[in-house]
N, C-alpha and C positions, 0 to 999 in steps of 0.2 A: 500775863503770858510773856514769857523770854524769848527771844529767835536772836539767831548768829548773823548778821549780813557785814559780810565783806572784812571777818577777822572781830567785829565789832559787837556784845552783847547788846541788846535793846531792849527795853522790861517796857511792853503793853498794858497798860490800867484800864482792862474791857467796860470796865464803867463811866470812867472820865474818858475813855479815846485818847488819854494823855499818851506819850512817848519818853523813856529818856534811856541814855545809857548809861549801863551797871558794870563795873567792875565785877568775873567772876572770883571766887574765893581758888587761890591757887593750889591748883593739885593735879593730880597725873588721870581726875576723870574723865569720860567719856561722853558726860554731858552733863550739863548744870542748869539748874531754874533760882531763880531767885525772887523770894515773895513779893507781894503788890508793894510791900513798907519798907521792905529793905532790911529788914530782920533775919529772914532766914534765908538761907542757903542750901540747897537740896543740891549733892553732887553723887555721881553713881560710880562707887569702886571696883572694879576687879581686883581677885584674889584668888591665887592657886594655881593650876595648867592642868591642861588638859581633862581628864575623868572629875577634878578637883574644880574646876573654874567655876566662882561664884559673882553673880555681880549683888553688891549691897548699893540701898539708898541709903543715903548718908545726909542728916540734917543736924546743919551748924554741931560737926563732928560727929555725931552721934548717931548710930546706925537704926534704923527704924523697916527696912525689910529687906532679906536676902533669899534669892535664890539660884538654884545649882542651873548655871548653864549646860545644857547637854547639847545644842547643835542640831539638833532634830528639825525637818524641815519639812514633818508628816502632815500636821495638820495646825491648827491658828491657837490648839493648846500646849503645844510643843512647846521646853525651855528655851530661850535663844536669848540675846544681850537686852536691859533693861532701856528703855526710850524714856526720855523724863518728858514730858508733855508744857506740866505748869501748876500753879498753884490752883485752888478754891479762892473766891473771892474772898470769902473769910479769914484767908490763908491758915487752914487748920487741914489742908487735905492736899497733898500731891497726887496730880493725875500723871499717870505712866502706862506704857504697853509695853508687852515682851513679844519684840520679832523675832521669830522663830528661826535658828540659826542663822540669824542677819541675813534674811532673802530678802532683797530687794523686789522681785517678784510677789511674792507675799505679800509685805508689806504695801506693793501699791493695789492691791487688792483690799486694804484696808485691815489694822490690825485689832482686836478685843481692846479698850478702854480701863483701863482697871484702876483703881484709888486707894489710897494707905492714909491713915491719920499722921501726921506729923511728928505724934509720939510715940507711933511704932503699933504693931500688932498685924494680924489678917489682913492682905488686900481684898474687896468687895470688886466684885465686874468679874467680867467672864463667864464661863458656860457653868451653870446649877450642878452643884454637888462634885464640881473640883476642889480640890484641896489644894490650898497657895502653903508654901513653907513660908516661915514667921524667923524672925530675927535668929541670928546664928548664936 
């Protein structure tokens, strides 16, 4: 698990309790996670304006899930900007949630869990018989 304290990346290893900190990989996103080994780099891009705005996951370059921001702030399946969480101990699975037009309100109400493989395709999580958009 990664968190930010004080401008500082710090990569959590939930199994050792170890600590250290990570260099994020530099880029204009919006959040980064960086695996239990230091292999990969999960960063989240924006792309487009307005009607167009997309955020993709992006690992070590390579986009593995995008979807269309729409702002919507109706209900906890509404599009809103990508949250990167952290990796699977395996590191074969990014954990992420989408806050619905970035409500902070929302959000502390607790947001849907949702997880993409590494290598791209369908997120799993979220409410039965939604349909997640897949790589752009």
């Amino acid at each position: 698990m990664t968190y930010r304290q004080g401008g500082t990346t710090r990569l959590v290893d939930l199994a050792t309790c170890r600590e250290r900190i990570v260099k994020p990989p530099a880029s204009s996103s919006q959040s980064a996670a960086v695996s239990a080994d230091g292999r990969f780099h999960a960063v989240v891009h924006s792309s487009g304006k307005g009607r167009n705005l997309r955020n993709t996951i992006v690992v070590n370059g390579r986009p593995v899930y995008s979807v269309k921001v729409t702002g919507d702030t109706s209900n906890l399946e509404s599009r809103g900007p990508i949250e990167l969480l952290g990796w699977s101990g395996d590191d074969r699975w990014i954990f992420f949630a989408i806050d619905p037009g970035s409500s902070s309100s929302i959000a502390a109400d607790g947001l849907v869990l949702r997880v993409v493989s590494r290598r791209g395709g369908a997120a799993h999580g979220g409410f039965s018989g939604q349909s997640e958009d897949r790589n752009s």
